[in-house]
C-alpha positions in Angstrom: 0.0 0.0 0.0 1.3 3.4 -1.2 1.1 6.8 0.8 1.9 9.7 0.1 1.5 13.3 2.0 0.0 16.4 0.7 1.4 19.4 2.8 -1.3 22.2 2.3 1.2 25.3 2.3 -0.4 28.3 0.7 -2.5 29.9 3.0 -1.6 33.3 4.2 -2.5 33.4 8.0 -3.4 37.1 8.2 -4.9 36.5 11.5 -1.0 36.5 12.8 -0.5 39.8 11.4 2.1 42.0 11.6 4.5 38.8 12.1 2.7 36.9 8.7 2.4 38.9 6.0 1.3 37.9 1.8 5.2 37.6 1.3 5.9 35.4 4.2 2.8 33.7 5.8 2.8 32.0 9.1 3.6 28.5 7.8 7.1 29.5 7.2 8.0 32.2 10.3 9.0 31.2 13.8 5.8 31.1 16.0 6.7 28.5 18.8 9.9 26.7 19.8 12.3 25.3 17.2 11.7 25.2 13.1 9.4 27.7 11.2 5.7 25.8 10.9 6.2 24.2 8.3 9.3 22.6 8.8 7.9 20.9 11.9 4.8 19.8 9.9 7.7 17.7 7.4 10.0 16.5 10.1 6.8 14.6 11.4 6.1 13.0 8.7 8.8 11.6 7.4 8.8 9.2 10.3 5.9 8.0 8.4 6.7 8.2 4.8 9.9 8.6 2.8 11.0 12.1 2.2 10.1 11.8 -1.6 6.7 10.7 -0.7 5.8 14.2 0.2 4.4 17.0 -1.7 3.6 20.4 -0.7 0.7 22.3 -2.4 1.6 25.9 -2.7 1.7 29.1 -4.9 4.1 30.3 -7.1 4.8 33.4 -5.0 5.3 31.3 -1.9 7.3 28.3 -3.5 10.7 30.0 -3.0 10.0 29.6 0.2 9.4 26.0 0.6 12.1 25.2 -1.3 14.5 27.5 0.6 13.1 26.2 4.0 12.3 22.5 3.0 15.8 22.0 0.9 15.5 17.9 1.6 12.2 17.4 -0.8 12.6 17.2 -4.5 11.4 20.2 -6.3 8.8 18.4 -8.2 7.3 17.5 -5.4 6.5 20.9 -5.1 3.2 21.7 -6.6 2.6 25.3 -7.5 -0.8 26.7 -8.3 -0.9 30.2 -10.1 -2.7 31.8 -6.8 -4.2 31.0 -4.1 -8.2 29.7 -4.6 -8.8 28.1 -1.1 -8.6 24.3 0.5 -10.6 23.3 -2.5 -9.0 23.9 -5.6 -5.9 23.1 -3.9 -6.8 19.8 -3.0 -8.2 19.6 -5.8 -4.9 20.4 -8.3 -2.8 18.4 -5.8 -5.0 14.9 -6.3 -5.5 15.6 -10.0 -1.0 16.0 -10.1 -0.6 12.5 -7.9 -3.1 10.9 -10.1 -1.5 11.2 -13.4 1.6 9.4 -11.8 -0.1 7.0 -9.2 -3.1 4.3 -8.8 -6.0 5.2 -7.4 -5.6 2.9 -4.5 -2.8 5.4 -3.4 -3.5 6.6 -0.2 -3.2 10.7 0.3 -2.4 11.8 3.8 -3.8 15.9 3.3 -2.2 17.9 6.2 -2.2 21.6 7.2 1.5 23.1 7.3 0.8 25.4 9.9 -0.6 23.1 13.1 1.8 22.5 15.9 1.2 18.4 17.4 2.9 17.1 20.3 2.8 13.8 21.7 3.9 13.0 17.7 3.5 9.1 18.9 0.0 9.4 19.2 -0.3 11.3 16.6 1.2 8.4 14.5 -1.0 5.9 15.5 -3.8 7.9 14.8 -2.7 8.0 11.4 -2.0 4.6 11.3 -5.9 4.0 11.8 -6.8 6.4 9.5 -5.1 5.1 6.7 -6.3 1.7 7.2 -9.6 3.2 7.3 -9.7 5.0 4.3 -8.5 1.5 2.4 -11.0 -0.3 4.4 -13.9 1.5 4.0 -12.9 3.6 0.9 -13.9 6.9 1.9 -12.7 9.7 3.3 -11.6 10.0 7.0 -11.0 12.9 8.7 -9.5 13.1 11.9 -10.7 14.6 15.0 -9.4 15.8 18.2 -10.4 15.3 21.4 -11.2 18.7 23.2 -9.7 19.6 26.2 -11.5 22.8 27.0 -14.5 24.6 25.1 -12.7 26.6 22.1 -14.3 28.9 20.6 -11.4 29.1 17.6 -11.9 25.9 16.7 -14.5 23.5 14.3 -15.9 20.9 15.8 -17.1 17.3 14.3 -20.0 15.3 16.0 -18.9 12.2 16.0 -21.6 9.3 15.0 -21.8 5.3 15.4 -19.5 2.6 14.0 -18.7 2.3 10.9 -17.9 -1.5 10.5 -15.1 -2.9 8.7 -13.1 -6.3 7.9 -10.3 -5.1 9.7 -10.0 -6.2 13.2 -7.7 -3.4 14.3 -10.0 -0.9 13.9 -13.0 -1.9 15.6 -14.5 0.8 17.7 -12.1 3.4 16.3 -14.0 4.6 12.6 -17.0 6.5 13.1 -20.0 8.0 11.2 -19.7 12.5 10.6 -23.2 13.4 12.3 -22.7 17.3 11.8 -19.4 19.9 11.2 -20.0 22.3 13.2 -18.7 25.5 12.8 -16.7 27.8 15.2 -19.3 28.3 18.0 -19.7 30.9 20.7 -18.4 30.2 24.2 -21.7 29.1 25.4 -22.3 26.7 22.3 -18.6 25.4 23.0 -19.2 24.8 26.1 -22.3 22.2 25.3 -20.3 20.6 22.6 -17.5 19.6 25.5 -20.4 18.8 28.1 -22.3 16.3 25.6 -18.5 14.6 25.0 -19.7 13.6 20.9 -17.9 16.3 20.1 -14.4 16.3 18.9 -11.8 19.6 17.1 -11.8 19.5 13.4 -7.8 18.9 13.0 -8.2 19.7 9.5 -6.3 16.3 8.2 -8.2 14.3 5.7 -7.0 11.0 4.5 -8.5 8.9 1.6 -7.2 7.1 -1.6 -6.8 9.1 -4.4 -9.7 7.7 -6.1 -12.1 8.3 -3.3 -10.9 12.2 -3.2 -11.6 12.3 -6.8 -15.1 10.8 -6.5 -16.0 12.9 -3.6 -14.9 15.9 -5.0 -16.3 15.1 -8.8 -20.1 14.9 -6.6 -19.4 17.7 -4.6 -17.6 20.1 -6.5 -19.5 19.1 -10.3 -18.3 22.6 -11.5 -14.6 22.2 -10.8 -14.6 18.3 -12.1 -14.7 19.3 -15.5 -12.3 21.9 -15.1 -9.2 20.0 -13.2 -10.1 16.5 -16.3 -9.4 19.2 -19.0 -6.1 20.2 -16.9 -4.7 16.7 -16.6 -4.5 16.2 -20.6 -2.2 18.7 -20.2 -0.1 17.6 -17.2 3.9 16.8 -18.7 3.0 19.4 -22.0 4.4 22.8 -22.5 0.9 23.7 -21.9 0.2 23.0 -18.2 1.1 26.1 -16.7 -0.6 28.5 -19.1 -3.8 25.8 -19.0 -3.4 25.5 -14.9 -3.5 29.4 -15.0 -6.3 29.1 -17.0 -8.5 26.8 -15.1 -7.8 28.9 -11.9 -8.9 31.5 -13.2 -12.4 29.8 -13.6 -12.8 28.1 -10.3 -14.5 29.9 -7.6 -12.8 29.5 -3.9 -14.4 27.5 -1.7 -12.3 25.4 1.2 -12.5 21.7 0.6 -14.4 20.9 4.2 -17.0 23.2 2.8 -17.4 22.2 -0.6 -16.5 18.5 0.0 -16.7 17.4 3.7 -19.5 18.9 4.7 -21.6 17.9 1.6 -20.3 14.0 1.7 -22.5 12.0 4.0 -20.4 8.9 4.0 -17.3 10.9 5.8 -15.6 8.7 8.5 -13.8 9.7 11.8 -10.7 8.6 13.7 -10.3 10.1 16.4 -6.7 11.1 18.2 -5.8 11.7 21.7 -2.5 14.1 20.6 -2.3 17.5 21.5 -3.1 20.3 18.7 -3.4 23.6 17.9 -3.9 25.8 14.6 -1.9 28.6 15.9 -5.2 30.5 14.4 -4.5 33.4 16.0 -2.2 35.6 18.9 -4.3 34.6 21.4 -3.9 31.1 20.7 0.1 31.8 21.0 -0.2 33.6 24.4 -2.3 30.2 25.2 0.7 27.9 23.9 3.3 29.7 25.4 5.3 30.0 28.7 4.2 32.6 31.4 6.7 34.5 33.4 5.7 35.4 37.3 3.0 37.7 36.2 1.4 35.4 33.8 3.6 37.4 30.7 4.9 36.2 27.5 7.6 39.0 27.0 9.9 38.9 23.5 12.5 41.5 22.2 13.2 44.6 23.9 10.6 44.8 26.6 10.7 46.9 29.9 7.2 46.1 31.5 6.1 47.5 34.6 3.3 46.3 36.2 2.1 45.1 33.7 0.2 41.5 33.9 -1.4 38.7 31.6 -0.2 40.2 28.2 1.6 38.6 25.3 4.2 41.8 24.5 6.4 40.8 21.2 9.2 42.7 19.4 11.3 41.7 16.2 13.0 44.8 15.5 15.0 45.6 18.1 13.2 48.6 19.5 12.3 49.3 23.0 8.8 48.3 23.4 7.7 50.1 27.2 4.6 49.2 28.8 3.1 50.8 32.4 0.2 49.5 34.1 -1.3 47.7 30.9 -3.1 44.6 31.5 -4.8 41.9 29.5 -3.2 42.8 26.1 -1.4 41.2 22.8 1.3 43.7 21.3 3.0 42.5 18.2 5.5 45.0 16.7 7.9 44.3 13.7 10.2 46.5 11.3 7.2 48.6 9.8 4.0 47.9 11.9 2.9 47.8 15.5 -0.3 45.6 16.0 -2.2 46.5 19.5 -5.3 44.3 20.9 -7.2 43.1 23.9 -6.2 39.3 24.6 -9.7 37.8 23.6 -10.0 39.8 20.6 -7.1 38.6 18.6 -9.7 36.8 15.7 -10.4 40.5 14.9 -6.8 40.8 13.0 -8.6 39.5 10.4 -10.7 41.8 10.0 -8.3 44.7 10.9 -6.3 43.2 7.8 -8.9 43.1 5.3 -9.3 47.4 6.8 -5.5 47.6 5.3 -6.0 45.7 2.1 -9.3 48.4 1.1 -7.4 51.1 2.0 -4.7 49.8 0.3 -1.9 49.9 2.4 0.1 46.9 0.7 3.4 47.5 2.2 2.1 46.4 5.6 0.5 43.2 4.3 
């Protein structure tokens, strides 16, 4: 049995803004101990497959990059799309690329580039079972997490009953999708937690590449003809300027929209590890060590009494703080970003302000 890994690596991660930006997105900056994001996302996997076995699904902008960070994987495993179009059309290019040079009983392991995993055992195990699920059963699995407080950052799978298989190992461990649920509000994350059905949306999805192509030629019928005309193509001189084309044409839409959440017969493994999207500052303050007054202090920092903040610097400027509490600063060579802890999600929307007013050289 063949696998093969699909690093998902062109997302820009504006929600970490100042520190990612369109030129250098969170997946390849230094967020949490050693290694950029992405470079931790290939060391564990190649416990699991052989260093050519990996592809990374990214944009021509950002593939300098990945092949400046990841210098071990081959450059044509590196599989560029013209822009960025979402989780859908990405998947979507990468499986119709691994299929013009692999059977369809290949197994694809589809993983986020930007997720920090510990307990990386666990985590192996759990993959383990969800590639012999995805052969078993011949759909796609997803894995899930199980919670460990009621995030509010977070999507959320209701997990179902067995799904039975010939495959001894896995009794009790491949369940039925009931519901995704998207991020709730505290109150509606607490209930998930309480009713204990509930498990994170990791964002991994593992399936053969045959069952990825028959989910997404049911579930995304107006990008099926699109990505069949693009693989006649695939080895020409005309598969750029055609991939460009086809791009062009397909609207953006993430795949657990378009696909998950559409295909009722979606299994579940689900994994004990620890996880995190690194979705946003807060989520960093979360993840990181405290000093004495429950700080995360980085750079140049003088902070008096100051308390339960998350105070960043890159530059090398004095950053001063007096009597501040509860608060995320972020500064970096040309921007200074200032919130309340709790309100870091909003950098989102604070970035899309920039983007209308055109201020590119802070993005």
């Amino acid at each position: 049995m063949k696998v093969l890994v699909a690093v998902l690596a062109g997302g820009l991660g504006m929600r970490l803004w100042p520190r990612s930006t369109e030129r250098q997105p969170k997946q390849f900056i230094h967020t949490l101990g050693d290694g950029t994001l992405i470079q931790n996302t290939v060391a564990r996997m190649l416990p699991f497959v052989d260093v050519a076995d990996i592809h990374v699904v990214t944009t021509e902008d950002l593939a300098p990059h990945v092949l400046d960070q990841l210098p071990m994987i081959p450059a044509m495993n590196v599989l560029r799309e013209p822009f960025g179009r979402n989780t859908g059309p990405a998947i979507g290019f990468a499986t119709t690329m691994l299929q013009h040079s692999h059977d369809d009983d290949t197994v694809v392991v589809v993983v986020p580039s930007d997720h920090i995993i510990t307990n990386v055992r666990e985590f192996h195990v759990t993959l383990d079972h969800a590639v012999a699920a995805a052969v078993a059963t011949q759909r796609l699995i997803t894995i899930g997490v199980m919670p460990s407080r009621p995030e509010t950052g977070y999507g959320y799978i209701q997990v179902g009953d067995d799904i039975p298989t010939d495959n001894p190992v896995l009794a009790d461990v491949v369940k039925s999708v009931h519901v995704f649920a998207e991020k709730p509000d505290a109150a509606t994350a607490q209930r998930f937690l309480d009713a204990g059905d509930f498990v994170w949306n990791s964002g991994i999805v593992v399936g053969t590449i045959g069952a990825l192509q028959r989910s997404m030629d049911a579930h995304l019928p107006d990008h099926a003809p699109l990505l069949q005309g693009f693989a006649r193509h695939i080895g020409t001189p005309s598969e750029h300027e055609m991939l460009e084309s086809i791009y062009r044409q397909m609207r953006s839409v993430s795949f657990d929209v378009g696909v998950l959440e559409q295909d009722t017969t979606i299994g579940v493994v689900q994994g004990a590890f620890g996880w995190s999207d690194v979705g946003s500052w807060d989520e960093v303050y979360r993840l990181s060590m405290k000093d004495g007054r429950n700080n995360v202090l980085e750079g140049n920092v003088v902070a008096l009494n100051t308390t339960n903040s998350l105070v960043s610097g890159s530059s090398g400027r004095l950053i001063s703080l007096v009597d501040i509490d509860n608060v995320i600063v972020i500064e970096t060579d040309t921007s200074i970003m200032i919130c309340h802890r709790g309100k870091a999600e909003d950098v989102r929307d604070l970035v899309d302000v920039l983007r209308r007013r055109q201020i590119a050289q802070h993005l």
